[in-house]
N, C-alpha and C positions, 0 to 999 in steps of 0.2 A: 610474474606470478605463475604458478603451477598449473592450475589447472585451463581445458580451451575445450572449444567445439569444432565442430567444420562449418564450413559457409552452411548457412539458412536460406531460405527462399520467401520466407514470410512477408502477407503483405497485411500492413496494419489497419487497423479498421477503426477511425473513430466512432464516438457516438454520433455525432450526426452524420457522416457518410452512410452507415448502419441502416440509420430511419431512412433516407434517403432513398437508400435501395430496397428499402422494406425488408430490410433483416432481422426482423423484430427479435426472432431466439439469440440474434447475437448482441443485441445492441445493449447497452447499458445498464438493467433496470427492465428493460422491454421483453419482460416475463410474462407467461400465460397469467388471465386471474389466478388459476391453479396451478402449481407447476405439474400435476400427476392427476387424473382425474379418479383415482384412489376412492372408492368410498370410506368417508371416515368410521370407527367400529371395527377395525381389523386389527390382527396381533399387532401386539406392544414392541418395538424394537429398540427404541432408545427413550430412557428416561421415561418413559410413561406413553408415549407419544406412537403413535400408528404411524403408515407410511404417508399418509396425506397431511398429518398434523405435522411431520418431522421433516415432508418437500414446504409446506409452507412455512417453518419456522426456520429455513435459508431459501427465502425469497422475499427481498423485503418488498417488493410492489403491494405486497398483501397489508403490510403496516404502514405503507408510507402512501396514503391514497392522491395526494397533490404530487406527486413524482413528477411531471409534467413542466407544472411551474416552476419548480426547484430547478431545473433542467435549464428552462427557459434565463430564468436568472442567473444562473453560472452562467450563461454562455453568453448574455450582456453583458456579467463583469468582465470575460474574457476579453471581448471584444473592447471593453473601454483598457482594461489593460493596456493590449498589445499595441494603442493605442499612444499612450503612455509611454510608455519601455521604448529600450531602444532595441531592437530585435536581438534576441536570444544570438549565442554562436553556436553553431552544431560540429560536434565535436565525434570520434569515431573511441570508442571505448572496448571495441574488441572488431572480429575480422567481416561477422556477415553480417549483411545489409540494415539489419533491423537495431545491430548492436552500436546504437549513437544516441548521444544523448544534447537536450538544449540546458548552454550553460547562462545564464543573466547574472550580469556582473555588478556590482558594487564598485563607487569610484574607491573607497575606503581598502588601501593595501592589506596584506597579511590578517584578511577579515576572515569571520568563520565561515563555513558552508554549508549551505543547509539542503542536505538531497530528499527530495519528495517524490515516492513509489506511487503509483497511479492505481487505482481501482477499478473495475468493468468485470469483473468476475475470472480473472485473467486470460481475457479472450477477447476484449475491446478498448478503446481510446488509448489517445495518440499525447506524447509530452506537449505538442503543443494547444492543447487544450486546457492548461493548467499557470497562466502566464497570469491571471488574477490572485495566483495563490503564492506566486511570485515575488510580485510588486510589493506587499510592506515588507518583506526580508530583505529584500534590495535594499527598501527606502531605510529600514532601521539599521542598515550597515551589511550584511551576509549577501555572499556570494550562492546564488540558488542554481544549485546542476534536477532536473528533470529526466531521468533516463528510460527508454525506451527499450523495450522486450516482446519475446516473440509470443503471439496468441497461442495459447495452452496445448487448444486444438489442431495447431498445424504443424507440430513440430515432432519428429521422433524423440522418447523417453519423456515428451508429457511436463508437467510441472517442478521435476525437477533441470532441466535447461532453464527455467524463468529463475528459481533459486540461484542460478548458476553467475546466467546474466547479471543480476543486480549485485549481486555479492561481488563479479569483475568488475562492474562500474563502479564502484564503492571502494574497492582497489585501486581504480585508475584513480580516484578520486585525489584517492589519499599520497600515490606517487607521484602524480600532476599539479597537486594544489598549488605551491610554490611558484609555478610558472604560469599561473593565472591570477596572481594573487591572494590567494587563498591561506590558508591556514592550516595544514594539514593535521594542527594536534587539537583540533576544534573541529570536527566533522559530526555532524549530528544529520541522524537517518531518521526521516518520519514516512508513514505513510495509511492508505487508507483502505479498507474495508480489503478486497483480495491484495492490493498495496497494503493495508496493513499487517496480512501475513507474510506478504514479503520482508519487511520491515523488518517483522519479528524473527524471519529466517536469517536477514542479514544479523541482527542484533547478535543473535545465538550461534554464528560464526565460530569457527576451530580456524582464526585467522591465519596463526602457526604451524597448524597440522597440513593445512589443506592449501592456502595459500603465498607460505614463505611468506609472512609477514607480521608486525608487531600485534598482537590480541587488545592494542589499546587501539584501533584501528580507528573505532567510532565513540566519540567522547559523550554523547545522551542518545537519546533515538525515543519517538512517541510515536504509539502503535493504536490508532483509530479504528473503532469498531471494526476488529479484524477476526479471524479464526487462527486458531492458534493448536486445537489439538485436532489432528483431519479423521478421527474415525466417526463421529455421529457428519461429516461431510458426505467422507464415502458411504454410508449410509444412505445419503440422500440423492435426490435425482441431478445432482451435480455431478457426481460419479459417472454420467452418461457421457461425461467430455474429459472426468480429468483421469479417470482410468484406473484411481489408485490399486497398489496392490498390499500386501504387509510389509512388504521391505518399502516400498515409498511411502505409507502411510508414516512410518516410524523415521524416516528419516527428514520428512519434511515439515514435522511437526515440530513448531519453535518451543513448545510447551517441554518438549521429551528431552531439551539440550540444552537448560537451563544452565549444565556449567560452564559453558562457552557464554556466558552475559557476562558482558565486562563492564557494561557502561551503565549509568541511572536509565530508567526508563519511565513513562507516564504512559497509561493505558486511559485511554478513554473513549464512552460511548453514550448513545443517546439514549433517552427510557422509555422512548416511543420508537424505538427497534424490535425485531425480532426477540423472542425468548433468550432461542437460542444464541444469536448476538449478542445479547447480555451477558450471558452465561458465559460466553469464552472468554469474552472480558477481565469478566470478574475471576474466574478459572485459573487464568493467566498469569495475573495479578497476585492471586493468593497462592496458586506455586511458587514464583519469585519469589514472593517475600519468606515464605516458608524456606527455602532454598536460601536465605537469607542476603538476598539482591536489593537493592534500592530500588524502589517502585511508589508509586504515586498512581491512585485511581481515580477516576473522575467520572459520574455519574450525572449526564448534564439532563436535567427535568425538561421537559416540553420539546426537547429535539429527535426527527428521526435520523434514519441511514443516509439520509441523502442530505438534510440540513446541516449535519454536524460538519460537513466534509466544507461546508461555506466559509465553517468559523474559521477556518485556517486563513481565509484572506478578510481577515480582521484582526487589528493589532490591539484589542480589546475584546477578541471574542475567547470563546470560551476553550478555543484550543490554540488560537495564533497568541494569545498570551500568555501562556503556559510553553509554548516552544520558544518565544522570545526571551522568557526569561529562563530557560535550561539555558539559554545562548550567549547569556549576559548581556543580551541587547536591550535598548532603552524603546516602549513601545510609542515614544512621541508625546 
């Protein structure tokens, strides 16, 4: 493939290592009550919205008040997972340290692969915290790659190296499959809330232009409560880590490159999220289609930012069966 980096130095941070060391601004979800202590009543900057209304409408602690327990529960499914499985292989998808990915295999040959981009604001958790969301892809036939990228904040040039990352992993994916088993003309890319922009940046790939390779590279892809156009981001006090500027704002917005969508894609989000999470959803969604792309929305009632990300290790929930069946797999 074309394009590379140099060695990294990054050291990954899950969420519970995070809490552990009490790194609250880093961890997960482990946002001030406020992100800005802003008084509300100040100039409008986006959509109607002040700077305190607009740091709390990209901070979901503020709408998801059980964060806690949602947290707590992932992290027993995980543990009964890995449980379960048989350990992941760690596999090296580019040169620096961080750039490897956990592959869980399917006894099922020439099966599809299903890669899942990880969330924490792209600055926390690790792939192997994600082995419950594993386990029914395995169990319904699909090969699941997990890949791992550098925290936003420790790396020269900022969020787009994490663009960079996934999009090579997604690459090796597609040149490796074969000797893993895999399927390389069945790769489906999901991922979730800052994984879900990644997702939407792999989607919206210039496979040809940029990486010497076929533009059918990812056969579906679902994009979970994710952000997809970054100017009302950098607007807000997430800007304080990811730095944007106009040339990376415009270039990292999967929104802005909707002609590089080659595959169907499902958007979906909870309606007890953020506004603004909502809204890019739906945003995203109604470009594609406008754009006249295959697309599917999904507005699931009663879940937030944190529950929705569960449904993926349920093969009857509200987004592990919707990726099941883009996959052509049977949910059991």
């Amino acid at each position: 493939m074309k394009k590379a980096i140099g060695m990294q130095q990054e050291t990954l941070i899950s969420r519970r290592s995070a809490m552990k060391l009490g790194i609250t601004a880093l961890a997960a979800g482990q946002l001030p009550a406020r992100a800005q202590d802003t008084a509300p009543g100040g100039p409008k900057i986006w959509l109607g919205m002040d700077q305190a209304e607009l740091d709390d409408a990209y901070n979901q602690r503020i709408y998801a008040p059980n964060i806690e327990q949602v947290f707590a529960q992932q992290d027993y499914m995980n543990a009964r997972a890995l449980e379960r499985l048989s350990a992941p292989e760690r596999m090296a998808y580019g040169t620096a340290p961080v750039e490897g990915l956990d592959l869980y295999r399917t006894p099922i040959r020439n099966a599809p692969v299903f890669v899942f981009l990880h969330g924490g604001t792209w600055r926390t958790n690790t792939s192997d915290e994600y082995a419950y969301i594993a386990e029914p892809f395995v169990r319904a036939g699909a090969h699941v790659v997990v890949p791992d990228f550098s925290p936003v904040h420790e790396v020269e040039g900022g969020l787009g190296v994490l663009v960079d990352q996934v999009r090579r992993a997604v690459g090796w994916v597609f040149e490796h499959a074969s000797e893993f088993g895999g399927d390389p003309s069945r790769i489906h890319v999901s991922g979730h809330s800052s994984g879900g922009h990644l997702a939407g940046a792999v989607l919206t790939t210039d496979w040809s232009g940029d990486y010497g390779l076929p533009n059918n590279v990812v056969r579906g892809g679902i994009c979970v409560s994710g952000m997809f156009d970054l100017e009302p981001v950098r607007l807000s006090w997430r800007d304080s880590y990811l730095h944007l500027d106009d040339s990376s704002e415009q270039a990292l917005s999967p929104q802005r490159h909707l002609e590089h969508l080659y595959a169907p894609v499902i958007v979906a989000y909870g309606l007890q999220e953020t506004p603004e999470f909502q809204r890019q959803s739906r945003d995203f969604a109604a470009a594609a289609r406008a754009a006249g792309k295959p697309v599917e929305l999904i507005a699931a009632d009663g879940f937030n930012h944190f529950e929705i990300l569960s449904t993926f290790a349920n093969p009857y929930g509200v987004v592990g069966n919707v990726a099941l069946v883009q996959m052509g797999l049977n949910a059991g």
